[in-house]
C-alpha positions in Angstrom: 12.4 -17.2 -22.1 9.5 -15.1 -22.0 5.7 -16.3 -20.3 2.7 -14.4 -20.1 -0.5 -14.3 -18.6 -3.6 -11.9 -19.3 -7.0 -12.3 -17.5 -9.8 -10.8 -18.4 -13.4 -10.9 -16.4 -16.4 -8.5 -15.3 -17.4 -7.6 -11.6 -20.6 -6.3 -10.5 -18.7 -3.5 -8.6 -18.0 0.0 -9.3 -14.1 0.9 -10.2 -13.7 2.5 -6.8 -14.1 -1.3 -4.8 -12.8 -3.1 -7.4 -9.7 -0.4 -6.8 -9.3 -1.2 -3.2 -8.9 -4.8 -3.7 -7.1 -4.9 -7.0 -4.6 -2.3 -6.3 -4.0 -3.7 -2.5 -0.9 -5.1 -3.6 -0.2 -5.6 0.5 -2.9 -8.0 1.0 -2.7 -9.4 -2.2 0.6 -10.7 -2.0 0.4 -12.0 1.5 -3.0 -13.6 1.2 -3.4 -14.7 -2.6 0.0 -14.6 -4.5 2.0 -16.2 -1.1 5.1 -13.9 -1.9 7.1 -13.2 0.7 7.2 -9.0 2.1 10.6 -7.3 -0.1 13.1 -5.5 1.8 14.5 -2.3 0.5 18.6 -2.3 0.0 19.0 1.2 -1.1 17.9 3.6 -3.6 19.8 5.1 -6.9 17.6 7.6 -8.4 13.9 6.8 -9.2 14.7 2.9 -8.8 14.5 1.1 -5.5 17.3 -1.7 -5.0 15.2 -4.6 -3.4 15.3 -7.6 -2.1 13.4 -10.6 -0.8 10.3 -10.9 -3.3 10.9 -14.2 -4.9 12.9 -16.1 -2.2 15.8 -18.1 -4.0 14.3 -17.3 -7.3 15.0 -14.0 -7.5 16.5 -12.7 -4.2 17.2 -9.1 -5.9 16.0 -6.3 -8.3 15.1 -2.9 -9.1 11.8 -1.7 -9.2 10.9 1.3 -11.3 8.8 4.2 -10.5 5.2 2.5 -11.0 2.4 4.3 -13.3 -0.8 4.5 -12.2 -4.0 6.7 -12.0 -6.8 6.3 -9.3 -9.1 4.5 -9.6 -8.5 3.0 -13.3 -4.9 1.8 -13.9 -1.7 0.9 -12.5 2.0 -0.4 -14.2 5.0 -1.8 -12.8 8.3 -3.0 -14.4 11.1 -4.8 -12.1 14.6 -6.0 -14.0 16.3 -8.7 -11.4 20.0 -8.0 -10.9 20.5 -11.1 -9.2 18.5 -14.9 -9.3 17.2 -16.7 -12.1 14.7 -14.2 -13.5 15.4 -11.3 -15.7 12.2 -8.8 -15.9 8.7 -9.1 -14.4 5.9 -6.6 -15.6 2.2 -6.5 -14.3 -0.3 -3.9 -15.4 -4.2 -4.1 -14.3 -6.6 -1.8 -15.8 -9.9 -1.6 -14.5 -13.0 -0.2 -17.2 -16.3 0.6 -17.1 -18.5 -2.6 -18.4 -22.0 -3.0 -19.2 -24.5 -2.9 -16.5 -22.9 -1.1 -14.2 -20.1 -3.6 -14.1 -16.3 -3.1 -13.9 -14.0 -4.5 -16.3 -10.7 -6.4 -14.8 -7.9 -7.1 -17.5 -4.6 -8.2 -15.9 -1.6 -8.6 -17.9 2.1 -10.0 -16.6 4.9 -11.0 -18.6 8.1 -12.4 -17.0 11.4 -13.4 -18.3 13.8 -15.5 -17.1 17.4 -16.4 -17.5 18.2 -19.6 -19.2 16.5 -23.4 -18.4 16.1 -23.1 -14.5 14.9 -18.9 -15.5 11.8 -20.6 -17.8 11.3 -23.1 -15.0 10.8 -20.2 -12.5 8.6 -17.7 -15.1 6.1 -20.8 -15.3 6.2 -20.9 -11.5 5.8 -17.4 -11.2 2.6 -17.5 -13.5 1.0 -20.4 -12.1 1.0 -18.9 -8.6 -0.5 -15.0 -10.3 -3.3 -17.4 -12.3 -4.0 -19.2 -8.6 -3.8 -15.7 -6.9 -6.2 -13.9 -9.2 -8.8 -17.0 -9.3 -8.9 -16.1 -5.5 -9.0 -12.4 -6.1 -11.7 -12.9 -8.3 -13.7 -14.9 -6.0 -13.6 -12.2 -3.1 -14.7 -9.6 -5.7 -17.8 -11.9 -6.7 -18.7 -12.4 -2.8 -18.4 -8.9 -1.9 -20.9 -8.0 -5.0 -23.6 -10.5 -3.8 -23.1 -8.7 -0.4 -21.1 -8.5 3.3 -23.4 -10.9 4.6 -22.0 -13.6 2.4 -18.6 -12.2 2.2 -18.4 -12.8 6.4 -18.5 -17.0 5.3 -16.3 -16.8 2.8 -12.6 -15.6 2.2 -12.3 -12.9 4.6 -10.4 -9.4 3.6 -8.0 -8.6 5.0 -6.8 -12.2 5.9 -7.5 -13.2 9.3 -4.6 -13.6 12.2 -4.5 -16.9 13.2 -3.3 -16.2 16.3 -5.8 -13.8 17.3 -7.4 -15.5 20.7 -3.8 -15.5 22.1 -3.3 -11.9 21.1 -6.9 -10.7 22.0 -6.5 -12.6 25.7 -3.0 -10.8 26.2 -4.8 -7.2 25.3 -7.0 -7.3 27.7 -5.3 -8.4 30.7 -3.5 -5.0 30.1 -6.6 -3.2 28.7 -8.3 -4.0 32.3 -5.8 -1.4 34.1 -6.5 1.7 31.4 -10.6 1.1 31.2 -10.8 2.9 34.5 -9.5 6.1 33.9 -11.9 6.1 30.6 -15.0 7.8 30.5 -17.8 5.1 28.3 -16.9 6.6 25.1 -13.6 6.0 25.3 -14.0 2.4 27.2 -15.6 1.4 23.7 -12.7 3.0 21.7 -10.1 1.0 23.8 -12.3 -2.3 22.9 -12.1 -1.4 19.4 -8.6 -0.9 19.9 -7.8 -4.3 21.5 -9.9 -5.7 18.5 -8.0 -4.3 16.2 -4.5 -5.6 17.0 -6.1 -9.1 17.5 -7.8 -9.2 13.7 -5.9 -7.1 12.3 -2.8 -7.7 9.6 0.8 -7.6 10.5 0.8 -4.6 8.2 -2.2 -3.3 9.5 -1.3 -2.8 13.0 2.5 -2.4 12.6 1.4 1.4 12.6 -1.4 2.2 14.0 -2.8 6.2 13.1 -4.7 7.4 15.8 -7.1 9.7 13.7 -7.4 7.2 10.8 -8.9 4.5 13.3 -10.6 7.1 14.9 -13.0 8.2 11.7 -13.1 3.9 11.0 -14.8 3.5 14.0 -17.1 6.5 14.5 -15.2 8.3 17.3 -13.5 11.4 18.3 -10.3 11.8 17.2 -8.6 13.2 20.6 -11.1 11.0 22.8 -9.4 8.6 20.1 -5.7 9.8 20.4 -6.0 10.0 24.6 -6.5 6.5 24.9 -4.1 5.6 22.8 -1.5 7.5 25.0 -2.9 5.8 28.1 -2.5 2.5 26.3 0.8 3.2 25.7 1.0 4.1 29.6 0.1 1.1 30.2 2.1 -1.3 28.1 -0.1 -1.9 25.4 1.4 -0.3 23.1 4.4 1.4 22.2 4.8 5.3 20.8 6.8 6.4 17.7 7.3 9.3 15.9 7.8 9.2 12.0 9.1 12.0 10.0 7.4 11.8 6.8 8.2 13.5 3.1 6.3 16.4 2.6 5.9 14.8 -1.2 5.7 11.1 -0.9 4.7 11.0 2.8 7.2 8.1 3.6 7.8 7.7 7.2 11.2 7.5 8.7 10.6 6.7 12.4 12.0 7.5 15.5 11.3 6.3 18.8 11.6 9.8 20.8 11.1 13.0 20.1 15.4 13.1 21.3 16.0 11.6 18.2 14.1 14.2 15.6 16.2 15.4 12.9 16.2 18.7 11.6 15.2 17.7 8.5 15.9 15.3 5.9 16.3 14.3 2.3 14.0 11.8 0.4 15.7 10.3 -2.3 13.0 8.6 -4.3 11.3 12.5 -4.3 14.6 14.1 -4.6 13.8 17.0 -2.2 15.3 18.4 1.1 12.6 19.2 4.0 12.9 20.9 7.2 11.4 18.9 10.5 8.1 20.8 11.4 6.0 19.3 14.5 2.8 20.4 12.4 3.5 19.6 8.9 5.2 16.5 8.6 5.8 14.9 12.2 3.2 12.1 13.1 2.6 9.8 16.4 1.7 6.4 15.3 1.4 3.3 17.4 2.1 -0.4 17.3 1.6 -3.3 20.1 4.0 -3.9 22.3 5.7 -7.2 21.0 5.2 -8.8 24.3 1.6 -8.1 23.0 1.8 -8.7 19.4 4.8 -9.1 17.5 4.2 -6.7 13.7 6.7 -5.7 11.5 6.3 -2.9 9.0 6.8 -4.9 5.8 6.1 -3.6 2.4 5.5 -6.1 -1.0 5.9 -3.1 -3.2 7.5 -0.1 -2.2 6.4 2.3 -5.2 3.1 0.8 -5.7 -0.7 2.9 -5.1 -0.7 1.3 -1.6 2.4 2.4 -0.2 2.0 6.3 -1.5 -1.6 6.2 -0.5 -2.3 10.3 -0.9 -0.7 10.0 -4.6 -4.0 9.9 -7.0 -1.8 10.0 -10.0 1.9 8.9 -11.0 3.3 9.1 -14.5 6.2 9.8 -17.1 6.4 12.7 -19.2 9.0 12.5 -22.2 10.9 15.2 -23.0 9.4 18.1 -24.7 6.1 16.3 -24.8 2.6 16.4 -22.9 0.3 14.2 -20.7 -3.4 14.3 -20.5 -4.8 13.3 -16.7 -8.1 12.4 -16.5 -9.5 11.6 -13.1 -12.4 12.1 -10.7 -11.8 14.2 -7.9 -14.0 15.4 -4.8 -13.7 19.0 -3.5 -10.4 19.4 -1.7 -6.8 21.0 -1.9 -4.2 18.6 -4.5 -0.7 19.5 -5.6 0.8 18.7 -8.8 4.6 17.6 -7.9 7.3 15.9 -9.4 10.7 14.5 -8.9 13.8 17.0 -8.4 10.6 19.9 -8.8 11.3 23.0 -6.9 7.8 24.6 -6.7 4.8 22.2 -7.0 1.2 23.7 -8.4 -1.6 24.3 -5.9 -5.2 22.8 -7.1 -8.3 23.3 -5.6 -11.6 21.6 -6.2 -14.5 23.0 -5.5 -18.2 22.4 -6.0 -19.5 24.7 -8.0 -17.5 27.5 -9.7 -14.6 25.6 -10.8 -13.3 24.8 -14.7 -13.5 21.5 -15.7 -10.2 21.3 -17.0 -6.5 23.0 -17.0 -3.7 22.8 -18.6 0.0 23.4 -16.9 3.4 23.6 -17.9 6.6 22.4 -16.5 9.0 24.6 -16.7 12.9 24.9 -16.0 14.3 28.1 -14.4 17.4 29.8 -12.5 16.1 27.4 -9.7 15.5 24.2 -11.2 12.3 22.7 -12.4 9.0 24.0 -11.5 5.2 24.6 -12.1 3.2 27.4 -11.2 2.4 28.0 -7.9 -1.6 27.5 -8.4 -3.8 26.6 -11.1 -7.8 27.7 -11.6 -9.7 26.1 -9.4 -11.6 23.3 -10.6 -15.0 21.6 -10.5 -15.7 18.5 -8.1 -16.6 15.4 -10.7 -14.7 14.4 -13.9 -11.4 16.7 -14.8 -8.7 16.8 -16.9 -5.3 18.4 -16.8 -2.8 18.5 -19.5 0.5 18.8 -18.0 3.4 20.2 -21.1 6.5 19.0 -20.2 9.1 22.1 -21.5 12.1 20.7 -20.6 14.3 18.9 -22.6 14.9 15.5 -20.0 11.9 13.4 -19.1 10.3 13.9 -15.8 8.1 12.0 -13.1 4.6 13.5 -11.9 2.7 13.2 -9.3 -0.9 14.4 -8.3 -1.4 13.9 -4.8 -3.9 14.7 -2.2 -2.8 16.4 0.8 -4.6 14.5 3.2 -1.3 14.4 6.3 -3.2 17.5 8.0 -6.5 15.9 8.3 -5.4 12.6 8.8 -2.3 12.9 11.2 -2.1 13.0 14.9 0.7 15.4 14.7 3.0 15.9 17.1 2.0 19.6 18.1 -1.4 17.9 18.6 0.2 15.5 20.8 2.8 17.3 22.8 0.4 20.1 24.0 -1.8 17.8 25.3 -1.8 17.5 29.5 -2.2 14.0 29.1 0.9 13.4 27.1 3.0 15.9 29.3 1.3 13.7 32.2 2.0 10.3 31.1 5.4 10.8 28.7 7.2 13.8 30.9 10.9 12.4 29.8 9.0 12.0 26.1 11.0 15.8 25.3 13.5 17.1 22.8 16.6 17.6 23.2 17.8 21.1 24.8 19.3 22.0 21.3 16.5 21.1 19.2 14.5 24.0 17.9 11.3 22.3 16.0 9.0 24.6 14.1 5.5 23.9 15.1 3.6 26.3 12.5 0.5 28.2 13.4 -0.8 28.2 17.0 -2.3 31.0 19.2 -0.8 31.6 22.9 -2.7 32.9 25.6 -1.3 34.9 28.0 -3.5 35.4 31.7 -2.0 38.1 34.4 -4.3 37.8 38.1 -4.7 41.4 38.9 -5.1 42.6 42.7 -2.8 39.3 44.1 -0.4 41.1 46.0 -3.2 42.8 48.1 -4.9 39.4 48.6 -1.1 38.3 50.0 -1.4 40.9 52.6 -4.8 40.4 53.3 -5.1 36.5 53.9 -1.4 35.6 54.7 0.6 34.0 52.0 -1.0 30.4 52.6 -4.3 31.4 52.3 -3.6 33.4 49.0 -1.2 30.7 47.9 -4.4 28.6 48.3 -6.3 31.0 46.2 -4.1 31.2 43.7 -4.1 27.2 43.0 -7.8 27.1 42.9 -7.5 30.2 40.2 -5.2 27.6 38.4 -7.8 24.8 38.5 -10.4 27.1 37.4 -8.2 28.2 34.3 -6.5 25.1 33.5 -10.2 23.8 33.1 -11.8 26.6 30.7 -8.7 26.0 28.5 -9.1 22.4 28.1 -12.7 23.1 27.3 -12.1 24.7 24.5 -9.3 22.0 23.2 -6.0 24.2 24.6 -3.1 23.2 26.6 -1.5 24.8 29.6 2.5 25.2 28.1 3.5 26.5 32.1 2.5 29.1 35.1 5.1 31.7 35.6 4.1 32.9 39.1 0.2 33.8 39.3 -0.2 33.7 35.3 -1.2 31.2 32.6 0.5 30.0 29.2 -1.7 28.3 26.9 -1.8 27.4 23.3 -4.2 26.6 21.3 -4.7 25.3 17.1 -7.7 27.4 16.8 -7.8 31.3 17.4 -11.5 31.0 17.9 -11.5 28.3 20.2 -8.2 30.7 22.0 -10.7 33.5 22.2 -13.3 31.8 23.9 -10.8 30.4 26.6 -9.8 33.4 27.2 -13.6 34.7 27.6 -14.5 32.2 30.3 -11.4 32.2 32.4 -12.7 36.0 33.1 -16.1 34.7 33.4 -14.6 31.1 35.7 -12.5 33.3 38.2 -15.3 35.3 38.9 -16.4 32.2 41.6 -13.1 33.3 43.6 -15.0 36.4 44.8 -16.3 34.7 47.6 -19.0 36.3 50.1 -16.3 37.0 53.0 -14.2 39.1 50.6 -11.0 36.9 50.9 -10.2 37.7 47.3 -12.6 40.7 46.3 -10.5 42.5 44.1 -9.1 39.5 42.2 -9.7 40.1 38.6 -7.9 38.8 35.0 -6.4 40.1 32.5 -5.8 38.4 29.2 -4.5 38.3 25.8 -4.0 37.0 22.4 -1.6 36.2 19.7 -1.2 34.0 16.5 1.2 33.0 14.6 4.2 30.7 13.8 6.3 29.1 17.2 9.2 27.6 17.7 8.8 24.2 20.2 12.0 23.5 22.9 12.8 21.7 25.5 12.6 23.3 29.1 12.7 21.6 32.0 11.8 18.3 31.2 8.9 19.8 29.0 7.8 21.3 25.7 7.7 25.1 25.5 7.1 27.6 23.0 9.0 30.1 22.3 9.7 32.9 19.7 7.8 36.5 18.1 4.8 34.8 18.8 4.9 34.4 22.2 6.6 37.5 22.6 4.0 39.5 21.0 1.1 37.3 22.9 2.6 38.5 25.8 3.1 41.8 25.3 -0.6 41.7 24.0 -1.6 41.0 27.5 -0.4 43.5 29.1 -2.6 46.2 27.4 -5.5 44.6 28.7 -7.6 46.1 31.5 -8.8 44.3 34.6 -11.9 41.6 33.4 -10.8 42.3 29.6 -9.8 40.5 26.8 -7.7 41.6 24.2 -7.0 39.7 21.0 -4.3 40.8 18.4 -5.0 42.0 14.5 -4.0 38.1 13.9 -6.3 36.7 15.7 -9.2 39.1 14.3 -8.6 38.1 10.9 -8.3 34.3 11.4 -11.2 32.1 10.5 -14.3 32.2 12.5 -13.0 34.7 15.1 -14.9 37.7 13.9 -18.1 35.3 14.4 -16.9 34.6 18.2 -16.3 38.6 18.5 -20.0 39.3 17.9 -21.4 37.0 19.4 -19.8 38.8 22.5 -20.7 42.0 21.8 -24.6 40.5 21.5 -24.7 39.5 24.8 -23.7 42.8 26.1 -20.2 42.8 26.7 -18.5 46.2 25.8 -16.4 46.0 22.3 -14.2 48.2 20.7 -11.2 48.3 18.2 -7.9 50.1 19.7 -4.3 51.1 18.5 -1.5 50.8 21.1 2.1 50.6 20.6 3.8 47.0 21.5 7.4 46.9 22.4 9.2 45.5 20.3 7.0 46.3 17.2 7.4 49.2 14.8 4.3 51.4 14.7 0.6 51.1 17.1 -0.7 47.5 16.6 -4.6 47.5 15.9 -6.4 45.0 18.7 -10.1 44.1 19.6 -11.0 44.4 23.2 -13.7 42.9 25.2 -14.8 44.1 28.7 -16.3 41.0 30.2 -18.9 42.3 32.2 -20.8 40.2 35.4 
């Protein structure tokens, strides 16, 4: 027996809020529909074996790839293998109404099996009427405005046991304020507000950056008191490998315990671990704290593959026309079991306002190619052609892991994290790709005549307060000290510009070693710069980089001159470097291009070098 439900009913809201509401199936279950969070049994394909939605009703089923595109429609069909109910499917599609309004039509049909099946289906669409009547309501209140919406059904739902929670928090909060500076006192009260209000979902993983832009702060301010919280108790550190496609985490709690790689089976791919690309600190309370689990209501659903715009199903040799709104950024069109994905860029002004793309299947397997036309910021449309002759799934995502993730190379070389989480290392046989970075390499020129001079522990002296000085113009300019090897200086850094003006001013910050009495008058520093891609290892209870980019950094150093800075061809052509480079040479400091064999490199290298004068 079959029973249905479709709702209809306008909202003074554009699509986009009306989105984040209607297509928060996580807070919609757990506050208006009272379902219970579904745990995932295993995965066969594109379905997902779950388990748990329905209670006794229905305690298992397999839910199907869901359709949807942002911000207008989604689709979802589940077919129960065991309980009372045979096949549930809900579709919402939000349109544009008169006045500025937004359109809400809801649709569910579920079947059940037999008497007690129909007796169930009528349960199950009483409690979806009661839950979008509530839905509804919150909509209504936040179009009349926050101020009323504060007084009435609050979103997300409130934890009831938050004065509890919020009392615990800051009886361990009161040991890390402290060592805070005031902006990040007010992060870490933000912080202890948000695992007392917020959702078990919300705070069951906690992204340092995410919270960060929520609140108005600086993400690393941001991330560093989140490792000292974690110092001290209040919450616990984890590391989840994520799919480069879907983004699903699969969490570890040490950086031990990182795979190589992995295989996600509802994106059919293999991935390689990459401390850049796809490995992300995220945080949770400690349960003594607050107890949170990470509990999804619908695995496949907009809320759960959040940087997915667009999912759908293109039939064999057939087509599908996307339409969607899209603000400038990078997307890639990717699919199940698809080899090569398309790059898209959207720009604002310049760009096509619509494309058309083919998938096609090769020697390799499926793919698309590698980058489509850029296209204009607004309205778009892509026609994707589906060539092969087997349907296929589709995604459009946006790539938002960079910009959103604390990563772990952003964590690791921080001197915090090596401070507070020393053990926190990998493995000695783990070899972790960490992408891009640049390494600075110091030398301290004229220390073995400051030995004889001042007796080894004055010059030992010396040569710690040259440390301080260094270690302090590379964590002004966001870099992290990977180790000392005698009197010289390791350092890596995201940013080859920010590398190149460390480098600058630990010339310029050594110079206060020259001290009247001549204890270390013919001190001076060499230094030099590399970029490119590093591998991360464990060395002596530590993260250290190693690999032809350190090599070559190194090697790089040694062509400078006393008080000069050299920078590789790399670092020349990265972003914003050439910028930093001028601006050195127009405040009088002598520049000039060189070619100078490396070891270890066939043919002279070309390098940039900058004689730092007093």
């Amino acid at each position: 027996m079959t029973r249905s439900h479709e709702e209809t009913f306008d909202v003074a809201l554009p699509r986009e809020q009306v989105w984040t509401v209607m297509a928060d199936t996580q807070h919609l279950n757990q506050l208006f529909f009272g379902l219970q969070a579904s745990k995932l049994v295993r995965r066969d394909g594109d379905k997902s074996h779950l388990q748990g939605t329905f209670g006794f009703l229905a305690p298992e089923y397999d839910e199907y790839p869901w359709s949807f595109d942002v911000p207008r429609h989604y689709k979802n069909v589940r077919v129960f293998t065991k309980g009372v109910l045979d096949r549930l499917e809900t579709e919402c599609r939000l349109e544009d109404a008169d006045g500025g309004q937004t359109r809400v039509r809801y649709t569910l049909h579920v079947t059940g099996k037999g008497a007690l099946g129909g007796i169930a289906a009528r349960v199950v669409v009483s409690r979806l009427r009661a839950g979008l009547s509530q839905a509804r309501a919150l909509l209504e209140e936040m179009a009349r405005g926050p101020e009323l919406l504060m007084a009435g059904v609050q979103w997300p739902p409130a934890n009831p046991q938050r004065e509890a929670v919020l009392a615990r928090a800051r009886g361990i909060a009161v040991d890390v304020g402290p060592a805070l500076d005031p902006a990040g006192q007010a992060v870490l009260e933000q912080l202890v507000l948000h695992i007392a209000d917020g959702t078990d979902a919300d705070i069951a993983r906690m992204r340092p950056y995410v919270l960060a832009d929520a609140w108005s702060a600086e993400r690393k301010s941001t991330l560093l008191v989140f490792l000292r919280a974690a110092k001290a108790g209040l919450l616990r550190l984890s590391w989840d490998v994520l799919c480069p496609s879907c983004e699903g985490p699969t969490t570890v709690e040490s950086l031990k315990d990182l795979p190589a790689g992995g295989h996600c089976p509802a994106c059919d791919i293999d991935f390689t671990t990459s401390f850049e690309q796809n490995v992300e600190a995220t945080f949770r309370p400690e349960p003594q704290i607050r107890q949170g689990e990470r509990e999804l209501f619908c695995h496949g659903s907009p809320a759960s593959t959040k940087s997915w715009l667009a999912q759908f199903v293109i039939g064999a040799k057939s087509e599908h026309a996307l339409q969607l709104r899209l603000g400038k950024g990078r997307y890639r069109l990717q699919g199940q079991s698809v080899q090569r994905p398309s790059l898209v860029d959207v720009v604002a002004v310049g760009g096509a306002a619509a494309a058309r793309v083919r998938l096609e299947r090769g020697a390799a397997g499926l793919f698309f190619p590698a980058n489509l036309p850029a296209l204009s910021e607004g309205d778009i449309a892509i026609v994707i052609e589906n060539t092969d002759d087997q349907p296929h799934r589709v995604q459009l995502a946006h790539r938002a892991f960079a910009s959103l993730a604390a990563t772990a190379a952003d964590v690791v070389g921080l001197n915090v994290f090596r401070e507070l989480f020393g053990h926190e290392v990998l493995s000695p046989d783990q070899h972790v790709g960490v992408g891009q970075m640049a390494i600075l390499f110091t030398d301290l020129v004229g220390s073995t005549a400051m030995y004889e001079r001042v007796g080894d522990a004055g010059a030992y002296g010396l040569v710690r307060q040259h440390f301080k000085l260094l270690f302090g113009a590379i964590e002004r300019h966001h870099g992290r000290v990977v180790k000392t090897v005698g009197d010289c200086v390791m350092a890596a850094f995201d940013l080859p510009s920010d590398a190149a003006r460390a480098g600058f001013d630990c010339i310029q910050v050594l110079r206060i070693l020259r001290d009247p009495e001549g204890n270390a008058p013919g001190v001076r520093l060499k230094v030099g710069v590399h970029t490119g891609s590093c591998l991360a290892v464990e060395a002596n209870d530590n993260v250290d980089y190693f690999g032809r980019t350190v090599n070559i950094a190194a090697r790089v150093e040694s062509l400078a001159a006393p008080d000069e800075l050299v920078l590789s061809w790399a670092v020349v052509a990265a972003p914003d470097v050439q910028g930093v480079v001028d601006a050195f040479a127009a405040a009088g400091h002598a520049v000039r291009t060189d070619r100078k064999p490396v070891k270890g490199i066939e043919g002279d290298v070309e390098v940039v070098r900058i004689a730092v004068q007093e």
